[in-house]
C-alpha positions as CSV (number, residue, x, y, z in Angstrom):
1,X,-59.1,27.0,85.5
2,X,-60.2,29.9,83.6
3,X,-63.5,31.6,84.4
4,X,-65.8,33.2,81.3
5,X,-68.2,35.2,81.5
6,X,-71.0,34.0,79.0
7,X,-72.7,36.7,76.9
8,X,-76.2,36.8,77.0
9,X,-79.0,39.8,75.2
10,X,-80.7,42.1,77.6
11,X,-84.4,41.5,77.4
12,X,-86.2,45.0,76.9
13,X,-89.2,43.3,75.9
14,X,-91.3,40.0,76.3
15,X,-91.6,40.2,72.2
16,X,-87.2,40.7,71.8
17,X,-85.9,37.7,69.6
18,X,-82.5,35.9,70.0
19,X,-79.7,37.9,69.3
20,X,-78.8,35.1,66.9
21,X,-82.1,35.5,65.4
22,X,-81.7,39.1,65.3
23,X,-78.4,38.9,63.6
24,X,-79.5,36.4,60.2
25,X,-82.1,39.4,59.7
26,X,-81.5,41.6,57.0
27,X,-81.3,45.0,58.3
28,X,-83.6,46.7,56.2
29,X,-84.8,50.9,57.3
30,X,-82.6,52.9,59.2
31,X,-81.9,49.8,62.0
32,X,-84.1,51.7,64.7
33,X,-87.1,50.4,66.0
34,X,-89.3,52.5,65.7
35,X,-92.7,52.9,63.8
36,X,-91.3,55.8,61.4
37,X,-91.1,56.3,58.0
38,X,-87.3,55.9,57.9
39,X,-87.6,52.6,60.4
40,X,-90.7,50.7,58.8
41,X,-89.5,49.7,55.1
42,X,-89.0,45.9,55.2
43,X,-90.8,45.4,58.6
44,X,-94.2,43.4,58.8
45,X,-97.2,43.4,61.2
46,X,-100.4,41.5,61.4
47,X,-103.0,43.1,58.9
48,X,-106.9,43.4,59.3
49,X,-108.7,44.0,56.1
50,X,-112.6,45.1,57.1
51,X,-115.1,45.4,54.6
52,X,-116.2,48.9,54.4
53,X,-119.1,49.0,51.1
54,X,-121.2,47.1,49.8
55,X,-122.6,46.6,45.7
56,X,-124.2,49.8,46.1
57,X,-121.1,51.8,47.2
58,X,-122.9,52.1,51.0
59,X,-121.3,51.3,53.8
60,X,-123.3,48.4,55.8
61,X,-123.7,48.1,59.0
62,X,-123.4,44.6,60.8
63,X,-124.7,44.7,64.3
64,X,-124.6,41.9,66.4
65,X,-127.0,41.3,69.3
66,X,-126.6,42.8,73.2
67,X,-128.2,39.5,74.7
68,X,-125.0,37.5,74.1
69,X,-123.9,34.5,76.2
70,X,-121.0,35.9,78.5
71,X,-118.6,32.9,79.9
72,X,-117.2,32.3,83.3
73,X,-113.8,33.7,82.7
74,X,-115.5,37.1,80.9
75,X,-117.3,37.7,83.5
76,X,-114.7,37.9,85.8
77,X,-114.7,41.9,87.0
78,X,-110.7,43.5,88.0
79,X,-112.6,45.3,91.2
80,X,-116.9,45.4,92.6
81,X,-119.6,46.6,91.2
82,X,-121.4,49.0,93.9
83,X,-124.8,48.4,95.4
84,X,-127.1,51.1,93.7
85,X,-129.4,52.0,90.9
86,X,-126.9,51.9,87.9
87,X,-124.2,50.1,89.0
88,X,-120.8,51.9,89.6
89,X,-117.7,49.9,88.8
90,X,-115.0,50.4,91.1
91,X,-111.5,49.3,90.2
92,X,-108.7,50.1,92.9
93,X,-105.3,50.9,90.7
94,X,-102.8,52.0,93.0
95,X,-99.9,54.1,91.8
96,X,-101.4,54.5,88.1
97,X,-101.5,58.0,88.1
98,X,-97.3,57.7,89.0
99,X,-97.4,55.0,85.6
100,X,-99.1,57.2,83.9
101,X,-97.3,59.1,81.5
102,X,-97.6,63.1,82.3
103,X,-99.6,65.2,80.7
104,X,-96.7,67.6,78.6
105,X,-99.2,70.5,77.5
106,X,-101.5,72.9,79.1
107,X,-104.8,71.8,79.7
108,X,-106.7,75.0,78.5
109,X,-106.8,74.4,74.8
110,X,-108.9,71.8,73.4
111,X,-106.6,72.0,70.0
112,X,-102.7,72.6,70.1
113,X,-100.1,71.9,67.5
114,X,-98.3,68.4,67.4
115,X,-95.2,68.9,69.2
116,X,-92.1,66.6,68.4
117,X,-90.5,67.1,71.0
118,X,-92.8,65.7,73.7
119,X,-93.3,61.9,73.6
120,X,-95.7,60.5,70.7
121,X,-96.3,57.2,69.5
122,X,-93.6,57.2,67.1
123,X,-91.2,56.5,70.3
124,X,-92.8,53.5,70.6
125,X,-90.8,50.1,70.2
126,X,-92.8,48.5,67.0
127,X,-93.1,45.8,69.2
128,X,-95.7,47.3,71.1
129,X,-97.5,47.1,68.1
130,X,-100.3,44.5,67.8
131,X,-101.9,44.2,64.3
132,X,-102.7,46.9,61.6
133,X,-105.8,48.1,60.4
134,X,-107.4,49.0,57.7
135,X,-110.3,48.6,54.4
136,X,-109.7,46.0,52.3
137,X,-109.9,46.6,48.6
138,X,-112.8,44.2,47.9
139,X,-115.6,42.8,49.3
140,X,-114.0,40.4,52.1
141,X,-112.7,40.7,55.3
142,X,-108.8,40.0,55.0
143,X,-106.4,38.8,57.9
144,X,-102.8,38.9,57.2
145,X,-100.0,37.6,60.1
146,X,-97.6,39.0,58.5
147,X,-97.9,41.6,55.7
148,X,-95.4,44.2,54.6
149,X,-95.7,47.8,55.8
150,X,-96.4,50.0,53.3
151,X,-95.4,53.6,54.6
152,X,-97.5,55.6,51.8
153,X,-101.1,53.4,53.1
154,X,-100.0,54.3,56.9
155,X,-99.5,57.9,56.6
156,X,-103.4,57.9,54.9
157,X,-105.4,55.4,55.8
158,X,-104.3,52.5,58.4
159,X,-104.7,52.8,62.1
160,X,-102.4,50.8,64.2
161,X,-103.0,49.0,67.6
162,X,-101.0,49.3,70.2
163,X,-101.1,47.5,73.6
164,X,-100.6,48.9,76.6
165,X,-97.7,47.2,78.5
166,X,-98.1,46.0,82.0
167,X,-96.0,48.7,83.2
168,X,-97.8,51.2,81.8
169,X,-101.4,52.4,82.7
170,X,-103.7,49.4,81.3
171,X,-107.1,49.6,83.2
172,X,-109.1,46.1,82.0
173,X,-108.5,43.1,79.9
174,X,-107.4,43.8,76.1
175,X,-106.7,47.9,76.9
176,X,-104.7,48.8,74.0
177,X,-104.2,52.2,72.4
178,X,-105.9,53.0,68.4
179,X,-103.7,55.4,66.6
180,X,-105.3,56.1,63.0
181,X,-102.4,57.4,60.6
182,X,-99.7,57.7,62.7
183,X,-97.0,58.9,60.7
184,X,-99.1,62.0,59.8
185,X,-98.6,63.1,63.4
186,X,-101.7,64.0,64.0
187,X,-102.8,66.2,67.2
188,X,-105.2,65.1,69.7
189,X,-108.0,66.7,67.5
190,X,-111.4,64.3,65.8
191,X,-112.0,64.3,62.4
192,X,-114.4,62.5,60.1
193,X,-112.0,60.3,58.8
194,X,-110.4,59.2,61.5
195,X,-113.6,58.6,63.7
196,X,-115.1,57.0,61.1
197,X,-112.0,54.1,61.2
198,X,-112.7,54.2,65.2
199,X,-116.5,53.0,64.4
200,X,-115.3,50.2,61.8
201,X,-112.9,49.1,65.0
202,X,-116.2,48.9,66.9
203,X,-117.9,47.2,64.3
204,X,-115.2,44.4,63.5
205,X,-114.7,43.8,67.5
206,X,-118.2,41.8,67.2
207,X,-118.3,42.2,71.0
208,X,-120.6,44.6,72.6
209,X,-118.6,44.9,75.6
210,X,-115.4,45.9,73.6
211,X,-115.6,49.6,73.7
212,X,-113.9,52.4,72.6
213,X,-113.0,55.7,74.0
214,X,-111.5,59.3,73.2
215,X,-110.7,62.0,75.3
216,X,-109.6,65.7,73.9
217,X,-107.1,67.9,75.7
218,X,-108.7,69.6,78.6
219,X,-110.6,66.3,79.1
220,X,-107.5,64.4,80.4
221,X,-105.9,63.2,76.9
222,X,-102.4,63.6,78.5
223,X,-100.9,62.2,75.4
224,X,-101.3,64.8,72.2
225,X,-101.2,62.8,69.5
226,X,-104.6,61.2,68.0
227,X,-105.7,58.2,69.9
228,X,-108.2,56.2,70.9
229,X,-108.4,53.8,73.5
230,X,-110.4,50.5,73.8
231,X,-110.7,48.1,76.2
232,X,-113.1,45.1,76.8
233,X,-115.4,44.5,80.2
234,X,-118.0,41.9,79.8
235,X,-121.0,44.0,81.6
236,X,-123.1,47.0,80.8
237,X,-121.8,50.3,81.8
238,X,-123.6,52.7,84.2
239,X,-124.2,55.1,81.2
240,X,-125.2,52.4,78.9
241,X,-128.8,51.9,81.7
242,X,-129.1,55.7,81.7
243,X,-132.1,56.7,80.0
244,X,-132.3,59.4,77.3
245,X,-135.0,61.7,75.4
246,X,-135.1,62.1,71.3
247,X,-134.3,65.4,70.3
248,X,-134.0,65.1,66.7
249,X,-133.6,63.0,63.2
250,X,-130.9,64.6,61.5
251,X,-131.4,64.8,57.5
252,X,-129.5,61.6,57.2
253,X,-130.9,59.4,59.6
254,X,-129.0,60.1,62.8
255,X,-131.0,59.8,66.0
256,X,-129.8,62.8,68.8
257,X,-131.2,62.2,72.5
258,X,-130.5,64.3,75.6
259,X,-129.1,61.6,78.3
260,X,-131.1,62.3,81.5
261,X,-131.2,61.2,84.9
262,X,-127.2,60.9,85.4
263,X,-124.6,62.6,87.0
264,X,-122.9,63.4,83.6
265,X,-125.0,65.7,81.0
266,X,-124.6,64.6,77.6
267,X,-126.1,63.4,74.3
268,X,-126.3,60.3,72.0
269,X,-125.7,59.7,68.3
270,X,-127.5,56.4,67.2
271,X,-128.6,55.4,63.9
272,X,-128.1,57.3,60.4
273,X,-128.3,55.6,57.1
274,X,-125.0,55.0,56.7
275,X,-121.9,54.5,59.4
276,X,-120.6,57.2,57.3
277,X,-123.6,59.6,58.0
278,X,-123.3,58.8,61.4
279,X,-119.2,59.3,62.0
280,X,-120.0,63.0,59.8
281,X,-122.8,64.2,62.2
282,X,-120.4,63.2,65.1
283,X,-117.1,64.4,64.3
284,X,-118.7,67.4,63.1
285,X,-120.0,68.0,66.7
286,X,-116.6,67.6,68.2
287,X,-115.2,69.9,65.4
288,X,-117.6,72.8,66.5
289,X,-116.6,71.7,70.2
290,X,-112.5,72.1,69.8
291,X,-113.5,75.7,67.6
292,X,-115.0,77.1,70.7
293,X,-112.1,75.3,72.8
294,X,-114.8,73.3,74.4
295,X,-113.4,70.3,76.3
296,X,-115.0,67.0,76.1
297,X,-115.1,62.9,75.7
298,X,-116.8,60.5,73.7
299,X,-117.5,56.6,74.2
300,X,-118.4,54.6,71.2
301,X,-120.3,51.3,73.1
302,X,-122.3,47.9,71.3
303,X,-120.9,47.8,68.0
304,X,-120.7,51.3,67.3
305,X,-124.4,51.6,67.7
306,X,-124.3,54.3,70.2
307,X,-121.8,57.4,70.7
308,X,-121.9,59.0,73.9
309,X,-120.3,62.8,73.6
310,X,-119.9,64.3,76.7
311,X,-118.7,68.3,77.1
312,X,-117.0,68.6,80.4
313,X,-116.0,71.8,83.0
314,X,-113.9,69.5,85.8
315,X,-110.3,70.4,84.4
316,X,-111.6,74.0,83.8
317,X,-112.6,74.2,87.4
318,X,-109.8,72.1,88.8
319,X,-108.0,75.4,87.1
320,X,-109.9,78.1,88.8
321,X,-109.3,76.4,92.4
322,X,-113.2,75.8,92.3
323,X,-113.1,71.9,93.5
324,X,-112.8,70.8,97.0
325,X,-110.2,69.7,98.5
326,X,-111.7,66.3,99.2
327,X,-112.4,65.5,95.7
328,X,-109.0,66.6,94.2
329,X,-107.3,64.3,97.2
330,X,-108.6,61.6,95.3
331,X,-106.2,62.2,92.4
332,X,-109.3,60.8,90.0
333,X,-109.3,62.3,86.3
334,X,-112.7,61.8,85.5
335,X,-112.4,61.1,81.4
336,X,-114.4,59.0,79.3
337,X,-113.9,55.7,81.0
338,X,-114.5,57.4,84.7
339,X,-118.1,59.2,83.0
340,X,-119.2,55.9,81.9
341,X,-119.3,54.4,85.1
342,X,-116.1,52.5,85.4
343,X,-114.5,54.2,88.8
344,X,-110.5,54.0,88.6
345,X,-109.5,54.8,92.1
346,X,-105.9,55.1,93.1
347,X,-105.9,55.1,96.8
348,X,-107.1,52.1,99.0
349,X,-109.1,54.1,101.6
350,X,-111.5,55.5,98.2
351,X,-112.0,52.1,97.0
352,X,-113.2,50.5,100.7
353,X,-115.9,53.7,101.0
354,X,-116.2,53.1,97.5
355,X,-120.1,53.5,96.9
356,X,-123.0,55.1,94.3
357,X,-123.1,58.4,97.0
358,X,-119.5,58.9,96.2
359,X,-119.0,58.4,92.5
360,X,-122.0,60.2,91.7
361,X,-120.6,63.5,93.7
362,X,-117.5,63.2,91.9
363,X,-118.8,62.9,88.4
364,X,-121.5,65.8,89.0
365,X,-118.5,68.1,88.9
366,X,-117.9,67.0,85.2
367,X,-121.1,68.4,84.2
368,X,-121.8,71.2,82.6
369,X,-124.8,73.4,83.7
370,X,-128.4,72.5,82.1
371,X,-128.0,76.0,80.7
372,X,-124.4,75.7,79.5
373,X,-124.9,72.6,77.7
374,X,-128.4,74.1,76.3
375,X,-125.9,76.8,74.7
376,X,-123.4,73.9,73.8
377,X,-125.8,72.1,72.1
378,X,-126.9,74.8,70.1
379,X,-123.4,75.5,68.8
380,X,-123.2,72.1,67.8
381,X,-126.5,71.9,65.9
382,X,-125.6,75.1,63.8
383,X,-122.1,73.6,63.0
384,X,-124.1,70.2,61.7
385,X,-127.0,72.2,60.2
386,X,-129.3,70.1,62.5
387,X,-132.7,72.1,63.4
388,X,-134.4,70.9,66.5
389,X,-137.2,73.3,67.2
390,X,-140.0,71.4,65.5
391,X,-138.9,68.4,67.5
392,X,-138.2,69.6,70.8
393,X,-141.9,69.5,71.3
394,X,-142.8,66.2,69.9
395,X,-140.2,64.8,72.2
396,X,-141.7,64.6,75.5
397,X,-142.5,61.2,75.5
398,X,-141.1,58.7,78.1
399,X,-137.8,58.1,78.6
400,X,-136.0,55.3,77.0
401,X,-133.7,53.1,78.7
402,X,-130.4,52.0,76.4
403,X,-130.6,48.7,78.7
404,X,-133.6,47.3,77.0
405,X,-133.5,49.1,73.7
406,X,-133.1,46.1,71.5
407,X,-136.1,44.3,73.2
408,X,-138.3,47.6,71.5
């Protein structure tokens, strides 16, 4: 009797079709797999259309409501919340920072150039990639399983999603990667345009507790090519019960409040009379922020209604050997997700002693000074040609709670 060995595909991926399959494709591109200009002609991806403007030419914003029914299964929590006043979550993910992919750059520029040579999301397998995304040419919302790639709209104005595989670095349910234009290779650096897309992401979700988040280089981006991430947890984040004080109306409607009372000094952006207005006055603060190679990290939470922009000294001091040993032992990055209450630990002994005490020692280090962030916020306002004297004084009026805003 003569033995044969039967021939079967390697699986690389859970989304790999039969090698049959495979083969009654026309090869269309280059044959790679990639999502590149010279790999993408002929492929085809999901495609969300969002409706960006009204009759009037104005974009409109649709939010939903923060008192939403939350089911059984959505309320299910990947670690504890700790006993305290706002709630720590504390998620133990051992080994993630060996998953985690490296951070390839130094850590002292906010802005550098985008480097080919290091890994960008172009070395992804396209499927990794989950839908794309993008305004539709009318006034409907538009979902396409399977439309054509067109290489000229994703070099200028798609964003793609990307999930995060199970051998990667996910943190919670639906964490998956936003990369707006990504054949343009973009750095790691916010502009209008791009943060603008990020808000209509939060918008479209429909979820409050889908939320989205960016870290720039020197705030633990280790990747340097634009990205956002988003993930969705089905319960109000620490930051999201801080309370905050108004410190101005910008010209166009955007609402700027000092948060106070938390470990983390920051602001928030609310408001403006467009989603446009409101993506310009934010993205013009992080502009002034990487020109003065001013690290920081932004969360965009309930719908896009608020944007929490944080400006952050731990990588700075992690640099200048001015953190203690105990902290840095516990191999937490505190970026955006971290600042807004959602503790990723990575050893078993921090997540048993896991408590307010703790997370609020480590996340003090973030913080800039009162009178750093005073100068901070003042290079900001010039930058957005946003005066704040008059109001300063108006403002001392009690503090508002983002828990219970939309009772007000």
């Amino acid at each position: 009797m003569m033995l044969r060995i039967k021939r079967v595909p390697t699986v690389l991926s859970n989304y790999q079709k039969e090698e049959s399959e495979d083969s009654a494709r026309p090869t269309t591109g280059c044959g790679h797999n990639y999502p590149r200009s010279c790999c993408l002609p002929g492929a085809k991806l999901p495609l969300y259309a969002f409706f960006q403007k009204g009759s009037d030419g104005v974009c409109e914003i649709a939010y939903g409501k923060k008192e939403q029914q939350v089911d059984f299964l959505d309320s299910l929590l990947l670690g504890e919340v700790i006993s305290g006043k706002y709630g720590f979550i504390a998620q133990l993910n051992e080994g993630r920072h060996l998953k985690k992919r490296p951070t390839e750059f130094c850590v002292n520029k906010v802005l550098q150039p985008f480097d080919e040579s290091k890994f960008n999301f172009t070395k992804v397998g396209q499927e990794e990639v989950l839908f794309q995304f993008e305004a539709s040419e009318d006034d409907e919302v538009h979902f396409y399983p399977n439309a054509p790639i067109d290489v000229e709209r994703y070099c200028h104005q798609r964003m793609l999603t990307l999930r995060i595989i199970p051998s990667g670095s996910p943190i919670e349910y639906g964490h998956v990667l936003l990369i707006p234009r990504i054949l343009e290779r973009l750095p790691q650096s916010i502009d209008s345009e791009n943060f603008l897309l990020a808000l209509h992401m939060a918008v479209e979700a429909g979820d409050p507790y889908f939320r989205l988040g960016y870290n720039s280089l020197g705030a633990f981006a280790t990747i340097n090519h634009l990205h956002f991430q988003a993930y969705y947890l089905a319960m109000l984040f620490p930051i999201e019960k801080a309370p905050s004080k108004q410190i101005t109306v910008t010209s166009n409607g955007v609402e700027i409040s000092n948060i106070i009372s938390y470990s983390v000094r920051g602001l928030i952006f609310e408001g403006g009379n467009t989603l446009e207005d409101l993506s310009n006055v934010i993205s013009g603060s992080c502009v002034s922020l990487k020109e003065n190679n001013i690290p920081y990290n932004v969360l965009i939470a309930d719908f896009g209604k608020w944007v929490f922009l944080f400006p952050q000294c731990y990588a700075e001091k992690q640099a200048l050997g001015k953190m203690s040993s105990e902290l840095l032992e516990t191999q937490v990055n505190p970026a955006v997700w971290e600042i807004s209450g959602h503790m990723v630990l990575k050893r078993k002994e921090d997540y048993e002693e896991a408590c307010e005490q703790n997370a609020w020692r480590l996340l003090a280090e973030v913080s800039l000074s009162e009178e750093r962030l005073q100068e901070v916020k003042e290079i900001m306002f010039e930058a957005i040609c946003c005066k704040v004297e008059e109001k300063v004084a108006e403002s001392d009026t009690t503090p508002q709670s983002h828990e219970d805003a939309d009772d007000l």
